[in-house]
C-alpha positions in Angstrom: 26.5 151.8 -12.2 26.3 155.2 -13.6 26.9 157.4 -10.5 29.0 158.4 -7.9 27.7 157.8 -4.0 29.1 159.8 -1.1 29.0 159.8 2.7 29.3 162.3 4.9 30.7 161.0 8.5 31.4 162.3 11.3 30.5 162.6 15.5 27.9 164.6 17.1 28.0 168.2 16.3 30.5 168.5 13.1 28.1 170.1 10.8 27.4 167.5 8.6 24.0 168.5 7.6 24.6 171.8 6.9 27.7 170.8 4.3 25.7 168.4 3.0 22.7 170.7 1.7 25.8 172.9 0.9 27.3 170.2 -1.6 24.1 169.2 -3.1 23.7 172.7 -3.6 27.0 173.4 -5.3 26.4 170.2 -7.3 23.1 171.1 -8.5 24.0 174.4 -9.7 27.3 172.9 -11.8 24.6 170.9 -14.0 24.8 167.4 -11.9 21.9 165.4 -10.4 22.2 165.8 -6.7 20.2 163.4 -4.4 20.6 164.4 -0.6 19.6 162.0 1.8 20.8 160.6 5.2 20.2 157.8 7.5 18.7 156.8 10.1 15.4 157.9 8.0 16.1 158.2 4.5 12.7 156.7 3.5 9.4 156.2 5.1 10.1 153.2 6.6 13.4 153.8 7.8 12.0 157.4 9.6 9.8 155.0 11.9 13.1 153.1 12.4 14.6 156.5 13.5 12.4 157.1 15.7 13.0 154.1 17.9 16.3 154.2 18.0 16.9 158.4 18.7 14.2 158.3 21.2 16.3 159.5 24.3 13.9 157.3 26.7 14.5 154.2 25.0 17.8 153.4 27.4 17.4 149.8 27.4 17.8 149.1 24.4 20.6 146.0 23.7 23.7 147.4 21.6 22.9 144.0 19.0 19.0 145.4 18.4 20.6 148.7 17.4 23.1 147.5 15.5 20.3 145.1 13.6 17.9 148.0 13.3 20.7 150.1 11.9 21.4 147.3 9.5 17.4 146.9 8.8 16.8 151.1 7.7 20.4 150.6 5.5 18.8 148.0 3.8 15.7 149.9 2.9 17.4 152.9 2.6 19.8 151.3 -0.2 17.8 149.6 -1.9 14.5 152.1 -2.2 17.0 155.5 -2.6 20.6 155.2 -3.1 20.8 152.2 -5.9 18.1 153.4 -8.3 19.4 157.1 -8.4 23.1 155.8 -8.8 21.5 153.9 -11.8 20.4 156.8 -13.7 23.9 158.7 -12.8 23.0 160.8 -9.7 25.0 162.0 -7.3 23.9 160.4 -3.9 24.7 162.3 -0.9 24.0 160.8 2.3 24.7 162.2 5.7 25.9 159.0 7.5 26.2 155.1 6.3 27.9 151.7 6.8 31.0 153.8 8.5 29.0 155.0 10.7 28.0 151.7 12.3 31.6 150.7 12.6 32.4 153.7 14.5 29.7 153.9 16.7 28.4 150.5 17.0 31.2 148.6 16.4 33.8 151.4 18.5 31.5 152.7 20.5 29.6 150.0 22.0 32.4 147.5 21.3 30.7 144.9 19.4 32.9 142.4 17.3 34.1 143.9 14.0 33.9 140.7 12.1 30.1 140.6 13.8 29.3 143.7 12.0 31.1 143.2 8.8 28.9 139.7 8.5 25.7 141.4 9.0 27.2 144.1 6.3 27.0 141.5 4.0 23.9 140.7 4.7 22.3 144.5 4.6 24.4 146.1 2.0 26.3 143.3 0.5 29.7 145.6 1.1 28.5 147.8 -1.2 30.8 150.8 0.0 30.6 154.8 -0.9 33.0 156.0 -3.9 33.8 158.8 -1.5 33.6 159.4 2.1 34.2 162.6 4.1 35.1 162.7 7.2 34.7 165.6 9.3 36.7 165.5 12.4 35.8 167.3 15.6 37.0 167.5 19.7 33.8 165.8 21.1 33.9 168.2 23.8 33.0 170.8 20.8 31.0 168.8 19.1 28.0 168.1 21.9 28.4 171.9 23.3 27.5 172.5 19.5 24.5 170.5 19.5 23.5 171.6 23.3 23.3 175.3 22.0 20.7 174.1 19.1 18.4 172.1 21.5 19.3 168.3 19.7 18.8 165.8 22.2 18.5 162.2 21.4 19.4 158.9 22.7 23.6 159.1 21.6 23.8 162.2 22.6 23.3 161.7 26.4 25.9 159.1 25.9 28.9 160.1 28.3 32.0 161.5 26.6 34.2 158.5 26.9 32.1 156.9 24.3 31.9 159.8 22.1 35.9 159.8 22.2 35.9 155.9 21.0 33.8 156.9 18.5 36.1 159.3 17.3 38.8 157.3 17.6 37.0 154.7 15.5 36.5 156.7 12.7 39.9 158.2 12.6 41.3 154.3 12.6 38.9 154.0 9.9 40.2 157.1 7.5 43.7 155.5 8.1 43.0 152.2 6.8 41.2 153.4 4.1 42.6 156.8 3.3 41.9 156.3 -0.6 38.1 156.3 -0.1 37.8 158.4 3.1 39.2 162.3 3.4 39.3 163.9 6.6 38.7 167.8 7.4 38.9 169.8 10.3 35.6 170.5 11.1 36.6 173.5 13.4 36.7 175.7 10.8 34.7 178.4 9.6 31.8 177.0 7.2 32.7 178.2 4.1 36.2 177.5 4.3 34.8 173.9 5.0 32.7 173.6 2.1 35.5 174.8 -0.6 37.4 172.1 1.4 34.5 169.7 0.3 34.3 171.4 -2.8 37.6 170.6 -4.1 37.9 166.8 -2.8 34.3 166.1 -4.7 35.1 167.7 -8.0 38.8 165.7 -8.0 36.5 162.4 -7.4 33.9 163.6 -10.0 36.5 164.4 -12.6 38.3 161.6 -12.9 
């Protein structure tokens, strides 16, 4: 495979989005292929998927159909986006991915790790980011953030407790795999984030 893919993680409120259009942006003007895309809702399919899960008045919804419809939009997302570009040597960008399900799903809601890692399998077959950046965030910050831009969806009238095991999920995460997954402060001012960013992608893209 010709390219490099990267994910962007993180909980409510970190400014993900915004450092990812930053990045692609960046990338694009240094003479790289840049493909920005994100899930859930990557493709057409998976934006129908998106909207069943975010929809804040779907509350009963089981944690194992979201995990499974999760799983589901990966699959398409992969396999329509992120594989073919990575084939002709772009640089994927996706704002969220498999680490996200562990965190939230699997941290969060507290299903079985070895129950999400089988259905992994299944959706991605463990096909794993070259690069993941992890931007960490007080939760209490995070959802005042997203309360002062209007975002409401179905996670984010979650109460905090579950936000801080999501948190605390993908910190575990960056400190078993601290290789693949970099984590910055996402407290800080935007720019200084993004020459943060910067400097981590261009070590991974140099090499």
């Amino acid at each position: 495979m010709k390219g490099i893919f990267i994910s962007l993680e993180g909980i409510e409120g970190t400014g993900k989005s915004t450092q990812s259009k930053l990045l692609a942006e960046m990338l694009t003007t240094a003479g790289y292929e840049a493909l920005l895309t994100f899930e859930p809702g990557g493709t057409r399919i998976g934006q129908r998927i998106r909207e069943i899960l975010l929809q804040p008045d779907h509350k009963e919804m089981s944690p194992v159909a979201e995990l499974m419809l999760y799983n589901a939009e990966r699959n398409q997302h992969l396999h329509e986006i992120v594989l073919p570009a990575l084939e002709r040597g772009a640089v994927v960008i996706t704002d969220r991915y498999t680490d996200s399900t562990v965190a939230y799903q699997g941290y969060g809601r507290e299903i079985d790790i070895k129950l999400l890692k089988s259905i992994d399998a299944i959706s991605t077959k463990g096909f794993m980011p070259h690069l993941t950046i992890l931007f960490d965030l007080d939760v209490q910050v995070g959802l005042a953030r997203n309360r002062g831009v209007n975002k409401v969806d179905r996670f984010e009238l979650e109460e905090v407790a579950f936000h801080e095991k999501v948190r605390s999920g993908y910190l575990e995460l960056a400190r078993l795999e601290p290789e693949r997954i970099k984590v910055i402060d996402a407290s800080l001012q935007p720019q200084e984030i993004h020459e943060k960013i910067k400097k981590i992608v261009m070590e991974r893209l140099c090499r």
